[in-house]
N, C-alpha and C positions, 0 to 999 in steps of 0.2 A: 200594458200602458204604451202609447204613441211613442216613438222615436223619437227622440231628440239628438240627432248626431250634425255635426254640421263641417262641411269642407271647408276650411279656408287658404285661401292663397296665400300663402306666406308669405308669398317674394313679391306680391304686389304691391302697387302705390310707391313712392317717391322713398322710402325708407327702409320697405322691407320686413323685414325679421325683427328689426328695431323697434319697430311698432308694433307689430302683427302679435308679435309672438307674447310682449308684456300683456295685452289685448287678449287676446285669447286666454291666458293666466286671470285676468281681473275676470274674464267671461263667467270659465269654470266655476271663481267661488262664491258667482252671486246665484248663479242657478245649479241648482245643486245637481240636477237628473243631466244636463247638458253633458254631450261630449263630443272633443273637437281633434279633427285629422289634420292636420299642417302639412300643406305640399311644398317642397321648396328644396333647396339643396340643405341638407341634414345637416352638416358642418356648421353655415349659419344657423341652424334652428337649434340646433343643442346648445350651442356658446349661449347663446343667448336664454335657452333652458338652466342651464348652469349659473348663471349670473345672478340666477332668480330662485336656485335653487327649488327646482320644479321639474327636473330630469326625469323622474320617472313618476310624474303624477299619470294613476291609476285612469283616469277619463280623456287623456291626451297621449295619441299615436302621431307617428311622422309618415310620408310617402316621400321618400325621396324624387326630384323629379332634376334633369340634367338642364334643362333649358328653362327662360325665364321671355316671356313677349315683351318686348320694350314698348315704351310711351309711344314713341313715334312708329312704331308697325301697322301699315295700313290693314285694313278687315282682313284684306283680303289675302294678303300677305299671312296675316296670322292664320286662316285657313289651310293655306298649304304648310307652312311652316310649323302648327305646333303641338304637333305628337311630340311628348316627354314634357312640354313644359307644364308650371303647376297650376296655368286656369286653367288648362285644356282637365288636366286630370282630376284636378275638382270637380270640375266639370262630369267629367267621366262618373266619376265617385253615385253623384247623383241619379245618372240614367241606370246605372245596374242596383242601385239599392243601398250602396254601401251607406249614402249621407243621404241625409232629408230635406238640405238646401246647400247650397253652395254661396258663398259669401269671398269679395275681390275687388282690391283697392285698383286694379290695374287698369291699361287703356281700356277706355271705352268703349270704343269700336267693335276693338277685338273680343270683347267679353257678349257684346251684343253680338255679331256675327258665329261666336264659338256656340252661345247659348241657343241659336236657333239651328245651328246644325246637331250639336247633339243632343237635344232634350227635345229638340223639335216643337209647334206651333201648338196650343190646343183647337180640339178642331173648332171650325168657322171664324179664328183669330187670324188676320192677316196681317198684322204686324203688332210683335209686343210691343209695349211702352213703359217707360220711364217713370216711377208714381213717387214721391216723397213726402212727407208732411211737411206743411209749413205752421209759422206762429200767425196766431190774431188777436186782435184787439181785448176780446177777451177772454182770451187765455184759452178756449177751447180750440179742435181740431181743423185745419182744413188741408185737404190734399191736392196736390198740382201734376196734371200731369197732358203730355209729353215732357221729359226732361232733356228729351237730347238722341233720344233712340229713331227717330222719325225727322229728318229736316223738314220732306213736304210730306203731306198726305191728302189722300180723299175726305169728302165725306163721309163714308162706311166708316173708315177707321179709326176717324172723331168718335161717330158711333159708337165704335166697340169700346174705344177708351172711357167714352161717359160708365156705359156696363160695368164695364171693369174698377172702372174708379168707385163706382157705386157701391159694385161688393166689397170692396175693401172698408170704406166709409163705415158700413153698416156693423164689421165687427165692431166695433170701438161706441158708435153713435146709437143703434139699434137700426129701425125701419125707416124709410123713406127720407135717407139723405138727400139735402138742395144740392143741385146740379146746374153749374153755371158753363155757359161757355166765351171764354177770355177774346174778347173785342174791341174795336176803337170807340167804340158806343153804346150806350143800353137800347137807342131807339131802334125798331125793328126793320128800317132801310139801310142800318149801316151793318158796314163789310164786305167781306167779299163773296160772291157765287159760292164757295168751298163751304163755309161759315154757315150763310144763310140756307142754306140746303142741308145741312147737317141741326140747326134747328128748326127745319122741319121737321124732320124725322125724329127728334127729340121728342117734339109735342105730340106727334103721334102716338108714343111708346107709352103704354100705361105702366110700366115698369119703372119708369124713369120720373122722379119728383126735379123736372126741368124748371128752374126759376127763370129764363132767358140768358139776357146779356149781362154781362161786368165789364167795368175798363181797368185800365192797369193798374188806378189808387184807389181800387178796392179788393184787392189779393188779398189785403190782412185783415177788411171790415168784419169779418164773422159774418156776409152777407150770402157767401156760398158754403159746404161744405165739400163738393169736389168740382172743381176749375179746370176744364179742358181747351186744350190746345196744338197747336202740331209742336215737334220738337225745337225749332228752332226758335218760334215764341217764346218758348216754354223755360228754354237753358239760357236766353238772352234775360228772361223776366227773373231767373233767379238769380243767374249767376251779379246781375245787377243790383237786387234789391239785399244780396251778402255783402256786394261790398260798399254801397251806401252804410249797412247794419256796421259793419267794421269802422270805417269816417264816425262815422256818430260816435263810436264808444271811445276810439285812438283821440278824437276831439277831446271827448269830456278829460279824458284820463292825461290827456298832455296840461287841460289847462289848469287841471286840481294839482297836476304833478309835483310843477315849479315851486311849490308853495306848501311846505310840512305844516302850518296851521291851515292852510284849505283844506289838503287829504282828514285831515283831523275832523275840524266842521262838517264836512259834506258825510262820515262815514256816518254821524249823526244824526245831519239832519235826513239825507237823503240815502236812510238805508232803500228803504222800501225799494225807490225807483232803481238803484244799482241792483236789485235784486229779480225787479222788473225789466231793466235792459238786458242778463245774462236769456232771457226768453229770444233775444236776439240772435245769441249765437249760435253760427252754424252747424258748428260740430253737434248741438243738441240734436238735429235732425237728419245728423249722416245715414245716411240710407237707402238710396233708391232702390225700390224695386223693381224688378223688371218682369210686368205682367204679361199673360196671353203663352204663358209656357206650358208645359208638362213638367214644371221642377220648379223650387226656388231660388230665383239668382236675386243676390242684394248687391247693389253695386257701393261701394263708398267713395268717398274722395280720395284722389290720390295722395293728397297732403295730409291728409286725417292725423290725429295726435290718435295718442294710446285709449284716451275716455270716446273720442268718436269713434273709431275704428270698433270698440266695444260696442256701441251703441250700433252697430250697424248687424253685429252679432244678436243682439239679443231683437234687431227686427228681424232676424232670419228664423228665430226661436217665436217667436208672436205669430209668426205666418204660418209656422209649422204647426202651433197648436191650434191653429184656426181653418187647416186645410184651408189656404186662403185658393191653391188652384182648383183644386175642385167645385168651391164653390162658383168660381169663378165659369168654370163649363159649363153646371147646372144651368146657371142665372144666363147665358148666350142660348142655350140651348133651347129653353124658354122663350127668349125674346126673337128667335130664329124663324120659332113656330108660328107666334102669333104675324109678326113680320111677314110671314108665307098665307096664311089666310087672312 
């Protein structure tokens, strides 16, 4: 049977052990074959073992690791600086075998820049990217990606991201996921040279089910199912459209608040839609992955609660059973070929 082991950084994101380590606990008992290595300083990781009485669960080992990258550590900064700390050595875990993915609330950068030095690019990938689900209209799948790993890019590696978004799509969707790419317009003179030259070579790709353009109020239509962008689009279109989702809900929930016969009416009348706003929230889709590797890195948020922080777990476990890298080589490797003749 496939491995299911998986690195997580313990002492990442804004809380730590705090989170990481309940997270990992809730991980275990929903997937039974799962087992998870905790890097981080041991001290914190047992207390918090202890608390929860889960010391010495049978599928849950520690690495101690001396050092910790901070939020504000530039890339490159964490390049030189971080032998012993515990993204490096998750990290690590992954290129010799020991884990099957590696999973890390911590900076960003630093996770992106550790990730390509040691698990290194797959070939013909020149730069991973950032993939996450988002919600839509109707309740089915769509995937967004650059999130944040790419400010600029070329065209090629629009490109490769469509690819790549492609193959992930298709676990979940079957064949021939709609492939949009994120624009100021659908008509086919808008944008910029970067854009418009990347679909071309969309429409060229018979691999590729390329729909054209979208604009930015159509992310959650159900009109595409994977939406490419460069990273700074990408982390600006989400990070805005979370917290517009948060305004909407702190709204409703301020103005039922004031008022113990509103909360009462509304749980009533308005189960459904409270149950249709939580498709809002973001924690449901803490995840990113970071494609174009040799290994799986899921990145989370760094504020993640203990239920996201899980959820970030069990996409590292969904990639794992789906050899999402591998396929991932295949499907470029293919599209290489044809691209060459």
């Amino acid at each position: 049977m496939m491995g299911l082991t998986v690195a997580l950084d313990a002492m990442g994101g804004d809380f730590g052990p705090q989170v990481t380590v309940p997270a990992a606990v809730q991980a275990l008992l929903h997937s039974p074959e799962l087992k998870l290595i905790l890097f981080g300083d041991i001290s914190a990781i047992t207390t918090q073992l202890t608390l929860l009485n889960k010391l010495n669960h049978p599928r849950l080992s520690i690495v101690h690791c001396d050092n910790v990258i901070a939020n504000e550590t530039r890339p490159s900064q964490a390049l030189r600086h971080s032998k012993g700390s515990s993204m490096r050595m998750a990290l690590e875990a992954v290129a010799i075998g020991d884990a099957d993915a590696c999973v890390s609330a911590g900076n960003t950068g630093a996770l992106m820049a550790l990730s390509r030095y040691v698990l290194k690019q797959l070939p013909g990938v020149e730069r991973p990217a950032l993939i996450s689900e988002i919600p839509n209209r109707h309740a089915n799948h769509t995937w967004l990606l650059d999130l944040g790993a790419n400010v600029s890019c070329d065209a090629d590696s629009l490109f490769q991201f469509a690819v790549m978004g492609s193959v992930v799509a298709e676990q979940t969707l079957g064949s021939s996921p709609r492939v949009a790419l994120l624009n100021i317009g659908e008509e086919s003179i808008k944008g910029n040279d970067l854009v418009k030259r990347c679909a071309e070579m969309l429409s060229q790709s018979p691999d590729i089910n390329y729909i054209g353009y979208i604009e930015g109020h159509q992310l959650y239509s159900d009109k595409a199912d994977v939406i490419v962008c460069d990273g700074f689009v990408g982390n600006v279109s989400l990070k805005t459209s979370e917290g517009v989702a948060n305004l909407f809900i702190d709204c409703i929930k301020r103005n039922i608040g004031r008022n113990p016969f509103k909360r009462l009416i509304a749980k009533w009348l308005f189960r459904e839609l409270f149950t249709s706003l939580q498709q809002l929230n973001p924690d449901q889709y803490n995840g990113a992955s970071l494609l174009g590797l040799r290994g799986i890195v899921v990145k989370s948020h760094g504020s993640a609660d203990t239920t996201a922080l899980e959820n970030a777990i069990n996409q590292a476990v969904y990639e794992i059973e789906r050899q999402i890298p591998m396929k991932i080589s295949d499907r470029l490797e293919e599209v290489l070929l044809e691209r060459h003749y």
